[in-house]
C-alpha positions as CSV (number, residue, x, y, z in Angstrom):
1,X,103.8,118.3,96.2
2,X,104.6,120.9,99.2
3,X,103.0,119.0,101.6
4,X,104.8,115.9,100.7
5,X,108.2,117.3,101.2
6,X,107.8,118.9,104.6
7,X,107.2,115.1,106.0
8,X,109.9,113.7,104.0
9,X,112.6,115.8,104.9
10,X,110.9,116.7,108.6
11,X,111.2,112.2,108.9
12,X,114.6,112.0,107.1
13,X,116.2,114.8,109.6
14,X,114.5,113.4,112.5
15,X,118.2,113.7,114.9
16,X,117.0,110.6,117.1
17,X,116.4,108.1,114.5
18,X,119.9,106.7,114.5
19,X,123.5,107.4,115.5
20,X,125.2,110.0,113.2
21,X,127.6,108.1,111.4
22,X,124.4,105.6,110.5
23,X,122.6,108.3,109.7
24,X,125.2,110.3,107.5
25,X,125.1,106.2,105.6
26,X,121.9,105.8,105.5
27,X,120.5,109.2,104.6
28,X,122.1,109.3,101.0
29,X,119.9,106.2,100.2
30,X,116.9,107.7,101.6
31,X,117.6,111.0,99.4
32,X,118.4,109.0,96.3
33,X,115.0,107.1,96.7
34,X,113.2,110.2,97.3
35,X,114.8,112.1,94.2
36,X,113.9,109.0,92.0
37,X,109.8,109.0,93.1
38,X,110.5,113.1,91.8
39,X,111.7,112.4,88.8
40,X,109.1,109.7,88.5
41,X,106.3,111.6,89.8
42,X,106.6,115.4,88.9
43,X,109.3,114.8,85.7
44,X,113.2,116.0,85.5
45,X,112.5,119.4,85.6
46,X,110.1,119.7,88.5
47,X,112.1,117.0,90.4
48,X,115.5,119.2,90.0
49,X,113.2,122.2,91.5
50,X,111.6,119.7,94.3
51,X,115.1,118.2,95.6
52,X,116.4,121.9,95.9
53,X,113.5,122.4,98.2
54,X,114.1,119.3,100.0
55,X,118.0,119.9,100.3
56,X,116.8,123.3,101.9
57,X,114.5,121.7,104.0
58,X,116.6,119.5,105.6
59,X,118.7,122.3,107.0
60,X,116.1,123.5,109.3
61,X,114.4,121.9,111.8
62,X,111.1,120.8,110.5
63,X,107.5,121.0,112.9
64,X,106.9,117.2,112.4
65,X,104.2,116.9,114.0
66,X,102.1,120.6,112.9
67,X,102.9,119.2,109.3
68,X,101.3,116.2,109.8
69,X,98.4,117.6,111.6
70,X,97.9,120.1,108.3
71,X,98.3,116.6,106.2
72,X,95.5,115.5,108.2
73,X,93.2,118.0,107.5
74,X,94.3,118.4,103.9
75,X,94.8,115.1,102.4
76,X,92.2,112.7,101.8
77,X,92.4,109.1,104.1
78,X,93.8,107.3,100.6
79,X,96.2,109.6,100.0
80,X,97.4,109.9,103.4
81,X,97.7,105.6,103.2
82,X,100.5,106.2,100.3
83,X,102.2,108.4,102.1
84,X,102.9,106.1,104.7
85,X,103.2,103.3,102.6
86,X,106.3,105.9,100.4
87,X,107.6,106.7,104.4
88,X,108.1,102.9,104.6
89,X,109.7,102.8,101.2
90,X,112.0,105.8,102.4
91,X,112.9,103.7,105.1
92,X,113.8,100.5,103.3
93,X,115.9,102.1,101.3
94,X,119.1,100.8,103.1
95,X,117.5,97.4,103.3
96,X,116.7,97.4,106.5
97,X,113.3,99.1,108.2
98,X,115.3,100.2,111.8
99,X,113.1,100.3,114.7
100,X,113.6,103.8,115.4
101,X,112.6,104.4,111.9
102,X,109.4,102.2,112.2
103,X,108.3,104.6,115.5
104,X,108.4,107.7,114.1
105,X,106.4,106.6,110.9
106,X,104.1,105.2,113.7
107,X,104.0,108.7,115.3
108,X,103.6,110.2,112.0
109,X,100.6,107.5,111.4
110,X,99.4,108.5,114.2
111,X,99.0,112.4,113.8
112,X,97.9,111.6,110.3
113,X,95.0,109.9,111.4
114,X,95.7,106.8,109.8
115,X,93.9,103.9,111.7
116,X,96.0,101.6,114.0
117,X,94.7,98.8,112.0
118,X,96.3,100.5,108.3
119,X,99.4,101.0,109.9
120,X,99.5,97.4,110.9
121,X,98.7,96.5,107.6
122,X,101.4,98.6,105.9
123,X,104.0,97.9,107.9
124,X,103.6,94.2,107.9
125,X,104.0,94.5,104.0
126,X,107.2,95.5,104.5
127,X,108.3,93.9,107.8
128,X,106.6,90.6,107.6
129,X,105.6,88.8,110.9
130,X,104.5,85.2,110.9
131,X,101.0,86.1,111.0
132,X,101.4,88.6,107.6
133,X,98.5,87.6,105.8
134,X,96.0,88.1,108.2
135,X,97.4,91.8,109.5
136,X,97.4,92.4,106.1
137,X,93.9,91.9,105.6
138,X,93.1,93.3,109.5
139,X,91.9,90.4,110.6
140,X,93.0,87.7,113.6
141,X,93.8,83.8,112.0
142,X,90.9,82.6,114.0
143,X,88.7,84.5,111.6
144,X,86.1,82.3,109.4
145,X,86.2,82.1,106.1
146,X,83.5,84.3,105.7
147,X,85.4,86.6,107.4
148,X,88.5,85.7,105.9
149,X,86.5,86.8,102.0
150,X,84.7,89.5,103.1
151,X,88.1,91.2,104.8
152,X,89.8,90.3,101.5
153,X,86.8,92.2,99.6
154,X,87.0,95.5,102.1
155,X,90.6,95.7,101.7
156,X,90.5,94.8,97.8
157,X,88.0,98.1,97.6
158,X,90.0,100.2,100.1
159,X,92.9,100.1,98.2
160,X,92.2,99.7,94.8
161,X,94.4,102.0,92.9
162,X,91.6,103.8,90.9
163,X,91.3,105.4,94.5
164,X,94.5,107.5,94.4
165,X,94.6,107.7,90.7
166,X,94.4,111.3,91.0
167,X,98.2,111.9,92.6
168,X,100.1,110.6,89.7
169,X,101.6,107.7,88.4
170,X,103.9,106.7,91.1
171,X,101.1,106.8,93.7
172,X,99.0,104.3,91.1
173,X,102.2,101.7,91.3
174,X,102.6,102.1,94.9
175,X,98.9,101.5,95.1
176,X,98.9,98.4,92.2
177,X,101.4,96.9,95.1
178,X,99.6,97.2,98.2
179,X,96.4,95.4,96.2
180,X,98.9,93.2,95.1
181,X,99.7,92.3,98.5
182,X,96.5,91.9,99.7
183,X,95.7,89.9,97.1
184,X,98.3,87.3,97.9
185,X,97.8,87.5,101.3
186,X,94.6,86.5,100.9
187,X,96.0,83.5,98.3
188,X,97.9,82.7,101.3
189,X,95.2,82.1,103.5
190,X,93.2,80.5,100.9
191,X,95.5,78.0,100.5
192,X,96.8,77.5,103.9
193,X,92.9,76.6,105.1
194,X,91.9,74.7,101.5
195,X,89.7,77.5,100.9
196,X,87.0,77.4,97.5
């Protein structure tokens, strides 16, 4: 849990993701999403305790990038995937993923050691580009089929939720809706080429 509110409050505070009045707006969303997954993930109690912390944390200026280098070294690759898959869900919680916002989760993917190809995947689950299904599942729409199945069976067993099952509940859901996603991006494809 102390890892995970360093990042949060070190991304929310970030002073160059948007002007001050936006980000005045826009933080109290980001805040209330970030209490809920507390309450969610650790209970009332410990959430009461966490968003203290984080309230705290958010008056000093955070080492971004030394706490995501300690993330790195601490946190195992699937765990590190649903943090930046919750960053995105931070994000979108004015309804709108700002570009600002969507490069310093990619510098944060970066020093995380999350794969170029992950981060492509992610963020086109919550930005969609016309070519979705196929960044999704890492692969270019001139792949075979073959390809097409055995990307959909690599990403099916990178992110099946029994992987993070470990961190809690809420990382299970989060990780139930990225293997949703991948399943229907790969539905998508199927039916778009009149796959068997």
């Amino acid at each position: 849990m102390s890892r995970l509110h360093p990042v949060v409050s070190g991304y929310t505070y970030c002073p160059d993701r948007r002007s001050d009045e936006s980000r005045r707006k826009v933080l109290k969303s980001e805040l209330d999403f970030v209490k809920q997954f507390f309450v969610r993930q650790f209970g009332r109690d410990s959430a009461s305790e966490a968003t203290m912390m984080l309230k705290d944390l958010l008056k000093q200026e955070i080492p971004l990038m030394d706490v995501c280098r300690q993330i790195a070294r601490n946190m195992d690759y699937s765990s590190r995937l649903q943090l930046l898959q919750l960053l995105f869900n931070v994000s979108l919680a004015d309804g709108t993923v700002h570009q600002s916002e969507q490069e310093i989760i990619n510098r944060i993917s970066v020093n995380i050691g999350i794969s170029s190809a992950d981060f492509t995947s992610i963020r086109n689950m919550f930005i969609p580009e016309t070519d979705s299904s196929y960044k999704i599942l890492e692969i270019e729409p001139s792949a075979t089929d073959d390809k097409v199945k055995k990307a959909y069976r690599r990403m099916a067993m990178k992110y099946h939720p029994d992987k993070v099952s470990h961190l809690g509940e809420d990382f299970r859901k989060t990780a139930d809706e990225k293997f949703r996603k991948v399943n229907e991006a790969y539905e998508r494809i199927r039916k778009e080429r009149n796959m068997a």
